[in-house]
C-alpha positions in Angstrom: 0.0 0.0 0.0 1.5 3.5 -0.6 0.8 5.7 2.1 0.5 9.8 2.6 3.9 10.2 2.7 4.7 9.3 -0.6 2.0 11.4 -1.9 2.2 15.2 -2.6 -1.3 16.6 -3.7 -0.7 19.9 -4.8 -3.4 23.0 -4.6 -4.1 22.6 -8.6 -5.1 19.0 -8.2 -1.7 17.7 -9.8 0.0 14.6 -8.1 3.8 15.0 -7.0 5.8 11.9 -6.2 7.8 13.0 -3.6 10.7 10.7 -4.5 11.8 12.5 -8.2 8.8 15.3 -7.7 7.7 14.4 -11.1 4.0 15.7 -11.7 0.9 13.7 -12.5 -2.6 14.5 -13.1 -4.5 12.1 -11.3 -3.8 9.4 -7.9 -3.9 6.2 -10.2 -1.5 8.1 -12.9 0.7 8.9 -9.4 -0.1 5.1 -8.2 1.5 3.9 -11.5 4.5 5.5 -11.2 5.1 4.6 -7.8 5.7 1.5 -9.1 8.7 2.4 -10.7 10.5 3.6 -7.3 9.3 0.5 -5.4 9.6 -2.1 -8.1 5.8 -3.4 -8.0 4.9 -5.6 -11.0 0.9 -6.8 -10.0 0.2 -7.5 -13.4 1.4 -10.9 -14.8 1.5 -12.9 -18.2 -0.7 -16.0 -18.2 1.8 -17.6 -20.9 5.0 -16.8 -19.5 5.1 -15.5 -15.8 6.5 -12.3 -16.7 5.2 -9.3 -14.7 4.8 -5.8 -15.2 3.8 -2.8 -13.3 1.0 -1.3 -15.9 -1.7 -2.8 -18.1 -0.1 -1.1 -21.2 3.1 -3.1 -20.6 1.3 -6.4 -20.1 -1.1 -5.7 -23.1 2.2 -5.0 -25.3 4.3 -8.2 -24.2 1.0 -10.5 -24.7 1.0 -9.7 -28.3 4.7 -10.6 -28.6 3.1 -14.4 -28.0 1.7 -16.5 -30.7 -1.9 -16.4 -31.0 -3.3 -20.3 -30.1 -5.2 -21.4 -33.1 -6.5 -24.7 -31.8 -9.3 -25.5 -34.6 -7.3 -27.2 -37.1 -8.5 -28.2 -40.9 -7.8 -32.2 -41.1 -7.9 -31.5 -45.2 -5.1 -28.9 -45.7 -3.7 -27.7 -42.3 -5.0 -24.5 -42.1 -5.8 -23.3 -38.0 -8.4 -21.3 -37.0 -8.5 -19.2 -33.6 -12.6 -20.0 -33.4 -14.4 -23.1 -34.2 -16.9 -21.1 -36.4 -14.4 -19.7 -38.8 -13.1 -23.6 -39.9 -16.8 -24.7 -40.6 -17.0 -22.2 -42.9 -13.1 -22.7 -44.4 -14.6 -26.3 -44.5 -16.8 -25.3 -47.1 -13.8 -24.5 -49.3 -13.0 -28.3 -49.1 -16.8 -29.6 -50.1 -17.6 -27.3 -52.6 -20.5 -25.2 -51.1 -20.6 -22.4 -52.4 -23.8 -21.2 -50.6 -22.1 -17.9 -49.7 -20.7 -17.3 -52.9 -21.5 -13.6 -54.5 -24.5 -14.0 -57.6 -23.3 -11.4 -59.3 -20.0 -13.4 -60.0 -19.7 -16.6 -61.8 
């Protein structure tokens, strides 16, 4: 928990860490970088363990993984994140061409 001390609220409503007296504009934007100083990382990785101390950070080393694709086409390989999307590749394999444009040939 961060207490008082570390907290400088200034008349204007700006936030002042009182360890490098840098400004923020709100208590969670001052909570944040408290983090820095005291070396909290709440936020954590499901895939690899790795913690961070924002969302942002998480958010960017998540996309760094490979997307799971689990529904995989028996015919050709192809993987598919939802099981929706490879019934309709399926289609590709069979022939239907239910949801093909009429305007086309």
């Amino acid at each position: 928990r961060y207490h008082a001390i570390d907290i400088n609220m200034l008349p204007d409503r700006i936030y002042q860490c009182k360890q490098c007296d840098k400004t923020l504009p709100n208590n969670d934007k001052l909570l944040n970088h408290l983090r820095k100083h005291n070396g909290e990382k709440p936020y954590t990785c499901r895939q690899s363990d790795t913690a961070f101390p924002r969302t942002d950070e998480l958010n960017s080393h998540v996309k760094t993984h490979p997307v799971e694709k689990p529904h995989q086409c028996t015919q050709c390989g192809k993987a598919y994140l939802h099981k929706k999307t490879l019934i309709t590749h399926l289609k590709v394999h069979t022939g239907d061409q239910s949801h093909q444009c009429t305007q086309c040939d």
